[in-house]
N, C-alpha and C positions, 0 to 999 in steps of 0.2 A: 778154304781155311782162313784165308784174312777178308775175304771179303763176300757177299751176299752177290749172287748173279740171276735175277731174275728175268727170264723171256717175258717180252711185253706183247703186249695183244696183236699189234701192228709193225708189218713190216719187215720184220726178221730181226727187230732190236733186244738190245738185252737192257736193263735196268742194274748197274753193278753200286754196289752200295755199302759204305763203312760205318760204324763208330768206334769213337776212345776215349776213353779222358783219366785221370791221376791226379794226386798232388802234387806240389809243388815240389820241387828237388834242385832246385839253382837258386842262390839269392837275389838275381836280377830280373824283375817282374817281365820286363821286355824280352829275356831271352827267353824266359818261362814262356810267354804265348808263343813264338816260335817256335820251340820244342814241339808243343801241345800239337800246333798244327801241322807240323813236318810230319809228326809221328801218326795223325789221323791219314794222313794222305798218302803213308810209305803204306799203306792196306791196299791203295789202289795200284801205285809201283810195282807192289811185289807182282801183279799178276800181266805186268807189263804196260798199266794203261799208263798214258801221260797226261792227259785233262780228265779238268773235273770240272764238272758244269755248274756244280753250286756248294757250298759248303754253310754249316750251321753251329755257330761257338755254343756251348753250353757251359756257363760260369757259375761258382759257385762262391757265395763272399762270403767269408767266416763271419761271427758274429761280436768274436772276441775281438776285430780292429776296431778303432775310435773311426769316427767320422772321417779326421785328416790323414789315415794309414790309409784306409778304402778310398778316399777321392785321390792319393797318391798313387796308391799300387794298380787298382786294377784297370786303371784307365791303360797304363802302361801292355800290363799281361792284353788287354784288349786289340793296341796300338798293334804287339807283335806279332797276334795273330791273325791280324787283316795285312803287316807287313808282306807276314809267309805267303797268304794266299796269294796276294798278288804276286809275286814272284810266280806262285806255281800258275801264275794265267789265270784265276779262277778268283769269287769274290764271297765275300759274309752275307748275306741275304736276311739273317735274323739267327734264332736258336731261343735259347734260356736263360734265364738268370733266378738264382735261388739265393734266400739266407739258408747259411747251413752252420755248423759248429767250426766246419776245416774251407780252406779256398781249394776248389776241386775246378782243373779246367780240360777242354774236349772239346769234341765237336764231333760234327757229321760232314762228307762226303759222300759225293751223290754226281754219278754221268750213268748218259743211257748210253751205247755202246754197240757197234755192229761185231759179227762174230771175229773180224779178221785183230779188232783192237786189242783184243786182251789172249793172254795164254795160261791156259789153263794150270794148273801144279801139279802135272798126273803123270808126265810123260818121259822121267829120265831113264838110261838107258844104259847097260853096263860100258864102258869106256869115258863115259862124259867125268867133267870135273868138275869137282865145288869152285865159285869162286866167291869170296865175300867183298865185299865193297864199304865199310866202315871198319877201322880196328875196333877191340872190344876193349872193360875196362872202365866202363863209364860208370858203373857201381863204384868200383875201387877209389876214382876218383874224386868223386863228390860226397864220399863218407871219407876221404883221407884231406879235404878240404875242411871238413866241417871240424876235424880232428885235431888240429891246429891251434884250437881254442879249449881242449880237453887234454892236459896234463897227464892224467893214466893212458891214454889211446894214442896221444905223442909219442909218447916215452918207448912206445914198441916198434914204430918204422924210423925213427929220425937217424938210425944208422944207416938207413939204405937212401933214405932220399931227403933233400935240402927244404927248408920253407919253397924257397924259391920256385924248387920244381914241383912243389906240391900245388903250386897257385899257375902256373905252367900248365900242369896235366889237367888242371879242372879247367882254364882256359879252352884246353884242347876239347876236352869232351864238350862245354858249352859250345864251342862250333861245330863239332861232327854232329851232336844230337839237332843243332837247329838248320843243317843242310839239309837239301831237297836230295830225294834218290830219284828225282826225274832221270837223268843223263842215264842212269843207267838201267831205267824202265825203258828208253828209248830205243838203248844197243840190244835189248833182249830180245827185241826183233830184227834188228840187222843183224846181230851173227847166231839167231836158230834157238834159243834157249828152250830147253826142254821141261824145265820149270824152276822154283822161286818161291823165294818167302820171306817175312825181311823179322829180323834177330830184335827182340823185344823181353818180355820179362820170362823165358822160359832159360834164358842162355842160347850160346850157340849149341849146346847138344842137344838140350832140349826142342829148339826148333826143327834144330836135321831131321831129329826123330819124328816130328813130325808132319814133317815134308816126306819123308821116307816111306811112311804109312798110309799117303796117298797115294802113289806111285802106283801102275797100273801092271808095271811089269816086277817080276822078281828081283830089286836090287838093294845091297845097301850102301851108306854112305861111310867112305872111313875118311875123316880128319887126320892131316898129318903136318898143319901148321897153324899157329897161332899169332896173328897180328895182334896187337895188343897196345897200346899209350905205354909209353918209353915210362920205365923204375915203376908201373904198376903191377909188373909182376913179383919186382924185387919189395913190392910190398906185400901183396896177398901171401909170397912166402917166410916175411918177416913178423907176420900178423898170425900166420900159426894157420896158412891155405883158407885168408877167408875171403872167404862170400864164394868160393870153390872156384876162384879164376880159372885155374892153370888144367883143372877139368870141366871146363863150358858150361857152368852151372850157376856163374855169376851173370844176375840179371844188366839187361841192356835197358838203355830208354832210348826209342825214335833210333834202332843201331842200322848197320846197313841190310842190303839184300845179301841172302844166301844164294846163290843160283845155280842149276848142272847144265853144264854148257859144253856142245862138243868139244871135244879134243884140242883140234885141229885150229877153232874158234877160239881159246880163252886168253889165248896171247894179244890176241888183235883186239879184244875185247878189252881188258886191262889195259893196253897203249891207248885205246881211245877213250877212256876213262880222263885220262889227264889231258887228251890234246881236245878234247870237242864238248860245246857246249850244247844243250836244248834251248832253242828261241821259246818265245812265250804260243809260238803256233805248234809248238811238241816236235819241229822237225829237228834232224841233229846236224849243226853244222861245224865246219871246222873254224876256230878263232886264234890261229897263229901258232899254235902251239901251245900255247896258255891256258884256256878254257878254262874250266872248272877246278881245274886243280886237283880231282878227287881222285885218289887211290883205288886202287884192286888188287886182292892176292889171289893166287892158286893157293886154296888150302888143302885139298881133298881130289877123290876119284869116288866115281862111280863103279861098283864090280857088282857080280851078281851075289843074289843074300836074299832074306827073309823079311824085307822093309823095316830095317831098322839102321842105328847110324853110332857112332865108337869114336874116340880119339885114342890112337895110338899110344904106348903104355909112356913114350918119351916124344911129345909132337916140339920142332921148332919153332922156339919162342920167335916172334920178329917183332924186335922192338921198333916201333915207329914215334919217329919225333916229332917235337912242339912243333907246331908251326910259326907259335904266337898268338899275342893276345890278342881277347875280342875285341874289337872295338866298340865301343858302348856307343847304341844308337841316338842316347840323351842322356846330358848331363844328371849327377844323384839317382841315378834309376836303381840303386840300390836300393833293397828292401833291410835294412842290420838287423831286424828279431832273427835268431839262430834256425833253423830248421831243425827237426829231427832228424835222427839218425834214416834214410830211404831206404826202404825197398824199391827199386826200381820197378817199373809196370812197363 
């Protein structure tokens, strides 16, 4: 589903292999290549691998920037997405560069692979439980940022939530979208995961459903909680239920794994979420408690069904808080021309 697995000729290796790429959807070029790259690489996550042997940017410069916007910006978007790599272990080796009308940025991801590294998305099993590992929201967000500077489109949330939190919640999504889903590509082999997909422009139901529909055995998925970025929901129902948050239909960008994980496992698995980091060798070790910082809910079970996936007619909103701002890797890395209203991809 998220990634290409090719048997190579020798050896018993696999060849497992991504693409991705989108418009821009963050005003800051540096976080943008981050995004860009977290998001090609969450294709190999989902299916449990932790390295990537090589990765390939594929940019696109609009035509519409001046000279000093293009020597400003994209150097930036470039910067961030050989940041991410290196982070994930793995390096930029080359790709593309195109003039085009929009800046369109991707890449490629690319490891060969023995059978024991990756798990396949085929195998959940009635009792197991969803768990997700990114809240959602990140549509809501970065169209209720952009919103800010649109007078008709203000005027309809600023009862539910402050400027302030509105530059908060986009903060938030700009770091969850540019976090690595390594750690928890890691745990999906330490505590058994049955399979995995990670939450992108389809929504969270739309992905279940189609995690659901590989599935080997007779189940379906039901949802029965909703993480979400804190007063993002008290928007989408201020807004008149848009972009269909509060039923899994609002697109994500680079959002977390969905995964079905025994039972018995998903507890220990969410604890070590927060307490353990992945080194740059893919192993997971413990770092005091602190690690990574990254969240996990139980949202869901696995019972038996006809491969398909539902949210309950009233699921539990959990609102999850700011953590805080980004911190901006270089001084002006702002790009000010407005963005369009995003679809997320």
């Amino acid at each position: 589903m998220d990634s290409c697995v090719i048997p190579l000729r020798h050896g018993g290796l696999s060849l497992v292999q991504t693409t991705d790429f989108f418009y821009p959807l963050v005003e800051d070029p540096y976080m943008m290549g981050r995004i860009a790259c977290a998001n090609v690489l969450s294709d190999l996550y989902a299916m449990g691998i932790t390295e990537c042997d090589n990765m390939l940017m594929l940019l696109s410069v609009s035509q519409k920037m001046n000279e000093k916007e293009r020597d400003q910006v994209m150097p930036l978007i470039m910067k961030g997405f050989r940041d991410a790599a290196e982070e994930a272990g793995t390096s930029v080796t080359g790709g593309q560069t195109v003039i085009n009308p929009w800046i369109i940025v991707g890449g490629v991801a690319s490891v060969v692979c023995q059978p024991n590294d990756f798990i396949m998305p085929d195998s959940a099993v009635p009792g197991d439980v969803l768990v997700l590992t990114k809240p959602l929201g990140t549509q809501v967000a970065v169209n209720a940022h952009q919103w800010l500077d649109i007078p008709e489109k203000w005027s309809k949330i600023k009862l539910v939530i402050s400027r302030e939190e509105v530059e908060q919640a986009y903060q938030e999504a700009m770091l969850n979208m540019a976090t690595l889903n390594r750690t928890a590509a890691a745990l999906m082999h330490k505590f058994n995961a049955h399979a995995a997909t990670d939450i992108t422009g389809f929504g969270i139901i739309g992905h279940a459903r189609n995690l659901a529909q590989q599935q080997k055995n007779n189940v379906a998925f039901v949802i029965h909680n909703l993480p979400i970025i804190s007063k993002m929901a008290a928007i989408s129902k201020a807004g008149g239920n848009l972009f269909g948050l509060l039923q899994g239909t609002s697109s994500e960008t680079s959002g977390g794994l969905l995964i079905c994980l025994p039972r018995e496992q998903a507890a220990r698995f969410c604890a070590e979420m927060k307490s353990s980091r992945v080194g740059l060798s893919g192993a997971v070790g413990q770092d005091g408690g602190a690690g990574d910082g990254q969240q996990a809910w139980i949202i869901g079970i696995v019972e038996k069904g006809n491969r398909c996936a539902r949210i309950i007619d009233k699921p539990r909103i959990i609102e999850v808080p700011y953590r805080g701002s980004v911190v901006r890797a270089q001084e002006g890395s702002h790009n000010n021309a407005s963005p369009p209203e995003v679809q997320l991809t």
